[in-house]
C-alpha positions as CSV (number, residue, x, y, z in Angstrom):
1,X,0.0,0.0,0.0
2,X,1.8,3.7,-1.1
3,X,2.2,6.1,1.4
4,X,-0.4,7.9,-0.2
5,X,-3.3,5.5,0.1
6,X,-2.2,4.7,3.8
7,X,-2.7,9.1,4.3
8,X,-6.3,9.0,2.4
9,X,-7.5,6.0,4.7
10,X,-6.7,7.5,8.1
11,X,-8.2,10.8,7.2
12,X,-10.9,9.2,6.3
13,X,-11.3,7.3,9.7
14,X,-10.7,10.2,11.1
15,X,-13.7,12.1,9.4
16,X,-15.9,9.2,10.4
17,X,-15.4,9.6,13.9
18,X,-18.6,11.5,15.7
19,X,-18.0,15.4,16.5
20,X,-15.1,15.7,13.4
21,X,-15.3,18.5,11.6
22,X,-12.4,19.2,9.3
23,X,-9.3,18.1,8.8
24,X,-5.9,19.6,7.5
25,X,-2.6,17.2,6.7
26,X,0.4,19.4,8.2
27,X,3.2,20.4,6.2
28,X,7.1,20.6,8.0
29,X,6.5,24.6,8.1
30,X,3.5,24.0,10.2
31,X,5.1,21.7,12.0
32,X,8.0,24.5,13.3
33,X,5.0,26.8,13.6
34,X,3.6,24.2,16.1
35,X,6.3,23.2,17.9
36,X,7.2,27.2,19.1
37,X,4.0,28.1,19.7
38,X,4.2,25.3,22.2
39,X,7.2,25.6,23.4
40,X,5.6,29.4,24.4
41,X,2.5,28.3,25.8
42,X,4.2,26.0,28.1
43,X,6.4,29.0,29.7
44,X,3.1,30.5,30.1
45,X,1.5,30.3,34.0
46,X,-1.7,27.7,33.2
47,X,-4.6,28.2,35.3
48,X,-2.4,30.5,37.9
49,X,-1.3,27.1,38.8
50,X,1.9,26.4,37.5
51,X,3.8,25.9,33.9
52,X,2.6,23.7,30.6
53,X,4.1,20.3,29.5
54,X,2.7,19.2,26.1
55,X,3.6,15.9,26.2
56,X,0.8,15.1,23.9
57,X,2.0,17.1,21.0
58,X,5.7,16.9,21.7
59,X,5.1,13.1,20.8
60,X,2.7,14.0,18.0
61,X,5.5,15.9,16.3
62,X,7.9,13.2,15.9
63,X,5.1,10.9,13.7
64,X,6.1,10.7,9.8
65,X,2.3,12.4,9.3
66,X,0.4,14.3,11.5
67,X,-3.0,15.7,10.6
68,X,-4.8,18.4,12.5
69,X,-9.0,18.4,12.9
70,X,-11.6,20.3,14.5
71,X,-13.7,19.0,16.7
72,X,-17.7,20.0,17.9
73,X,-19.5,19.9,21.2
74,X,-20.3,16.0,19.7
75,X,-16.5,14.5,20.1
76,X,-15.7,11.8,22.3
77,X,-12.8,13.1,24.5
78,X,-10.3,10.4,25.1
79,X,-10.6,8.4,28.4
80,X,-9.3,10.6,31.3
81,X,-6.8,11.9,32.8
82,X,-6.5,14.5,29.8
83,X,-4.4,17.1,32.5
84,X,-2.4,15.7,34.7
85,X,-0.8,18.0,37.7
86,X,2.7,17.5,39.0
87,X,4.8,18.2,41.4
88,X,8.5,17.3,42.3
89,X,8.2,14.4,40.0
90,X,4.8,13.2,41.5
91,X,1.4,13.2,40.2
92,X,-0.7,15.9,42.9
93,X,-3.8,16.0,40.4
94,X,-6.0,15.6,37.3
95,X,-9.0,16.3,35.7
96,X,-11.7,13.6,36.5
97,X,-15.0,13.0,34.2
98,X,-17.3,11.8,36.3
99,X,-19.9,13.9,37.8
100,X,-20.1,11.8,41.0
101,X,-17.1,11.0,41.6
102,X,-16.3,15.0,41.8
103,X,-19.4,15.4,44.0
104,X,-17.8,13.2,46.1
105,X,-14.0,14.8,45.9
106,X,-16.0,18.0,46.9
107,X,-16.6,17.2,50.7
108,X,-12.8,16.4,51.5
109,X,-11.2,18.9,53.3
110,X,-7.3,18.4,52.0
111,X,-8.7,18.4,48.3
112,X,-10.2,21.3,46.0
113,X,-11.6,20.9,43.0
114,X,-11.6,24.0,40.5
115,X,-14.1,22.8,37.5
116,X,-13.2,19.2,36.8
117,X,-9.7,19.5,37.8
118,X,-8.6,17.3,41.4
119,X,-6.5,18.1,43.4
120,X,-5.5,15.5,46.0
121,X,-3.9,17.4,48.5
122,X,-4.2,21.0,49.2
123,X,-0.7,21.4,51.2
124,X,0.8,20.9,47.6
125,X,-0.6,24.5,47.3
126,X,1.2,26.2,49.8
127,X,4.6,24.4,49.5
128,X,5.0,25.3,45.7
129,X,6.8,28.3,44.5
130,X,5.1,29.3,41.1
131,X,8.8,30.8,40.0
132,X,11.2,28.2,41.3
133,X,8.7,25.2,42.0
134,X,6.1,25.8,39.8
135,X,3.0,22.9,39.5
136,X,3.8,21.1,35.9
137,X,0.3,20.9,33.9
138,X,1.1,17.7,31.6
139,X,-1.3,17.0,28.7
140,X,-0.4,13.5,27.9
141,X,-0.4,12.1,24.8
142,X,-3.6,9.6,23.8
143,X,-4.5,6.6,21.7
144,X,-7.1,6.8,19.0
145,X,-8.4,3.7,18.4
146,X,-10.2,4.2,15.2
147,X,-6.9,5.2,13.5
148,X,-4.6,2.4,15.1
149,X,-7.0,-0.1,13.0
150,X,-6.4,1.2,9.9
151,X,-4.0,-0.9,7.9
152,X,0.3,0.2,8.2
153,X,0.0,2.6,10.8
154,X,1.2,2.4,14.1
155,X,2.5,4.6,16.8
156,X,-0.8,6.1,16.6
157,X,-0.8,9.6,19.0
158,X,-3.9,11.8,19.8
159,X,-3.2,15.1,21.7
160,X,-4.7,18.2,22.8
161,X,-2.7,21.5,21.5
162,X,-2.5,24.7,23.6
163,X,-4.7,27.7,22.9
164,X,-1.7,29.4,20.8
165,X,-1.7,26.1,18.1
166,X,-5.8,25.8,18.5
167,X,-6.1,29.1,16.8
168,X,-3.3,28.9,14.7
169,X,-5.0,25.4,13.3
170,X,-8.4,27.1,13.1
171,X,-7.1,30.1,11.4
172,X,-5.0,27.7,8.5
173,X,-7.9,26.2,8.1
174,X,-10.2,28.6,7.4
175,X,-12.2,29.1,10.6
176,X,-13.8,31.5,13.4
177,X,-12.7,30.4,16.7
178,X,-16.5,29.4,17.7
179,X,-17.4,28.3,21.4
180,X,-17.6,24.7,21.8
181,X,-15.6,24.0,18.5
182,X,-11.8,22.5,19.2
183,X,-8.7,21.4,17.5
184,X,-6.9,17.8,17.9
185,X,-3.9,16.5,16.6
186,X,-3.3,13.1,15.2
187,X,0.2,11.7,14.3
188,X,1.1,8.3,13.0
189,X,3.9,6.7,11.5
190,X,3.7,4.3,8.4
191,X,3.6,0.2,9.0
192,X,7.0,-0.5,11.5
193,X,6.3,-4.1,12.1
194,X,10.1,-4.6,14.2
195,X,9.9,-8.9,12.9
């Protein structure tokens, strides 16, 4: 199967999947584009909590092809965590889905909830130093498992770009930054069966 095909297949998959809007294959010059405006937004204080790590598209940007798509109030997130807070190498937080669950979180005293982010312990709070000790808001990568079936791929990485690259993507592609619309980015290399 040519390169080619393989590229026409996923996009397709990836246009079948529920809350998909469009979808834009990225060149190497959007790639650089990309990769600074991340490497900005994660200098950038998130949330007045601490500093970005974009593991999610760090990992996208090394796939051989990496398509960009917006997404609709309709889109099945991937499974959770999608934000992940560290600190000193440990995991104090994340962002939890379930409705209950966060009801729940609520009532304890040593955590806060802001939205649907956790956080486990509040004394993490007041022994950080946002300059020199900063919280680390990690987007991890994702899998998408309606592109890993689709024949000679693999390495198959969904993630969630910062607010710089979401308008950039939306703006490249032609679109007003709407409420409730979103950009993703999917990377994949070509068929790396190691034997």
């Amino acid at each position: 199967m040519e390169h080619d095909e393989i590229i026409e297949n996923v996009k397709n998959s990836i246009i079948q999947m529920q809350g998909v809007g469009n979808t834009l294959l990225l060149n190497e010059e959007d790639r650089e584009i990309i990769r600074e405006l991340e490497k900005k937004a994660d200098e950038m204080t998130l949330m007045g909590l601490g500093r970005g790590d974009n593991k999610g598209v760090k990992a996208v940007l090394k796939n051989n092809v990496i398509f960009a798509f917006t997404t609709n109030m309709d889109f099945c997130w991937p499974e959770g965590p999608n934000v992940i807070l560290m600190h000193d190498g440990c995991v104090v937080g994340q962002d939890v889905d379930d409705e209950a669950k966060l009801e729940e979180v609520k009532s304890c005293k040593d955590k806060l909830v802001i939205g649907n982010i956790v956080i486990y312990d509040t004394s993490v709070l007041k022994k950080m130093d946002v300059k020199n000790n900063p919280l680390i808001v990690v987007l991890p990568p994702k899998p998408c498992a309606d592109v890993e079936a689709v024949d000679k791929v693999c390495n198959v990485i969904l993630a969630s770009p910062s607010p710089p690259s979401d308008e950039y993507l939306k703006e490249k592609m032609g679109l007003e930054n709407l409420h409730g619309t979103g950009t993703f980015l999917l990377g994949f290399d070509f068929d790396c069966s190691c034997g």
